[in-house]
C-alpha positions as CSV (number, residue, x, y, z in Angstrom):
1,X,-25.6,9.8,-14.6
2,X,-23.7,7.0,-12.9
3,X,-24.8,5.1,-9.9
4,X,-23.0,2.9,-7.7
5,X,-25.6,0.4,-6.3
6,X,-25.3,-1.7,-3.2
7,X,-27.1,-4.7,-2.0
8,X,-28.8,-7.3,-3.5
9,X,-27.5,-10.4,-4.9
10,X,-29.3,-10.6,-8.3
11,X,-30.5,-7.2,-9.9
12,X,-32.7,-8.9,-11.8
13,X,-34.3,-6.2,-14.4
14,X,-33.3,-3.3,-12.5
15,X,-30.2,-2.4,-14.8
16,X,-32.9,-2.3,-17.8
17,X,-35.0,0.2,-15.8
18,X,-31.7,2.5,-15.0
19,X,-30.4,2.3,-18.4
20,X,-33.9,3.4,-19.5
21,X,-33.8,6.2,-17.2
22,X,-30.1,7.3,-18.9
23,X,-28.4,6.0,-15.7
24,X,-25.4,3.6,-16.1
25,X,-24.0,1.2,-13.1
26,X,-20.9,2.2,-12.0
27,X,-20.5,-0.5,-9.8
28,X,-22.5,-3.1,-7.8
29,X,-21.9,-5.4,-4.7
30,X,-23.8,-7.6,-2.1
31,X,-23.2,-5.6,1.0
32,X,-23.0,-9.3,2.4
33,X,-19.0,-10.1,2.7
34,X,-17.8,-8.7,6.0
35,X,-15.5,-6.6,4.1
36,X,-18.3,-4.5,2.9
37,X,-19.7,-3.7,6.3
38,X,-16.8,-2.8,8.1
39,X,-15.6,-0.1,5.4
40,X,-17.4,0.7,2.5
41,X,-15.6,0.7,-1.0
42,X,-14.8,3.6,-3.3
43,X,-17.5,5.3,-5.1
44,X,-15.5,7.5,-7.1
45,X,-17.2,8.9,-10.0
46,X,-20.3,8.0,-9.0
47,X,-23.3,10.6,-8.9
48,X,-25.9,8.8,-7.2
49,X,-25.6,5.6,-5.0
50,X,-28.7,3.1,-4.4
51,X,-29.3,1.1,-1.2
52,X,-31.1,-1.7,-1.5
53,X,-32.7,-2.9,1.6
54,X,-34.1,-5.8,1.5
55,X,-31.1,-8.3,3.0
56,X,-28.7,-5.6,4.5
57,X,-27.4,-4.9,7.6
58,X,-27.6,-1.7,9.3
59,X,-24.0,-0.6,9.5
60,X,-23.5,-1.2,5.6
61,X,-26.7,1.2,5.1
62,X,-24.7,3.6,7.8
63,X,-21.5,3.6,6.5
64,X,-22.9,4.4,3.0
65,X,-25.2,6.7,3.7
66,X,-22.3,8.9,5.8
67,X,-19.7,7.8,2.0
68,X,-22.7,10.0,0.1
69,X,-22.7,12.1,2.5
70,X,-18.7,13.0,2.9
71,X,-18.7,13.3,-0.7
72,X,-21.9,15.4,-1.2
73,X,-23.3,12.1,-3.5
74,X,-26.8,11.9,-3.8
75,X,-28.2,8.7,-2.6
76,X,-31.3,6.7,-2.0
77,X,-32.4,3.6,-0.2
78,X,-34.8,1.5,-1.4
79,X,-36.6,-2.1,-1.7
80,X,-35.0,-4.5,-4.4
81,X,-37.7,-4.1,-7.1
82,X,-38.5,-1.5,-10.3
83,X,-41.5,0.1,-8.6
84,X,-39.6,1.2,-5.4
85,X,-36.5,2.3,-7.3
86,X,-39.1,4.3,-10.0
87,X,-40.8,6.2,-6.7
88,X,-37.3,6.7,-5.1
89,X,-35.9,8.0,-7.9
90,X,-38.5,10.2,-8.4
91,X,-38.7,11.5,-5.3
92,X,-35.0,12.6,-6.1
93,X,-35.7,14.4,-9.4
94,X,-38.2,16.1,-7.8
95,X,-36.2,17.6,-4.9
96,X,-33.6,18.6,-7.6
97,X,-35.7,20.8,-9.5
């Protein structure tokens, strides 16, 4: 699985925990350049995008949330640390099954 993560300056151990979890980062940014908020970038080939809340601004969670949603990605949004993103993503594993 690829994911496309957004938000955050400084992942910190979270790429350990994904690649652990057989997910590999497709791509990552900040959310914090203006760019980012007015249009999101492309996700292509991504199969799950991650939100992480902790420093962003509302319309960069919208506009992401509606880019999974246009292209029928899964996504989640959650704090910036390994215990959030383990209950998130298990919340999503379960719902697939």
């Amino acid at each position: 699985m690829k994911a496309y993560l957004v938000g955050a300056d400084r992942l910190g151990n979270i790429p350990d925990y994904l690649a652990s979890q057989g997910i590999r980062i497709n791509g990552h940014l900040s959310g914090r350049d203006a760019s980012h908020q007015r249009k999101p970038v492309s996700v292509h080939g991504a199969d799950l995008i991650i939100l992480f809340t902790d420093f962003m601004g509302h319309n960069v969670m919208r506009n992401y949330r509606q880019l999974a949603q246009q292209n029928n990605i899964r996504f989640i949004a959650c704090r910036r640390s390994v215990c959030d993103l383990q209950l998130s993503l298990g919340s999503i594993r379960r719902n697939a099954n």
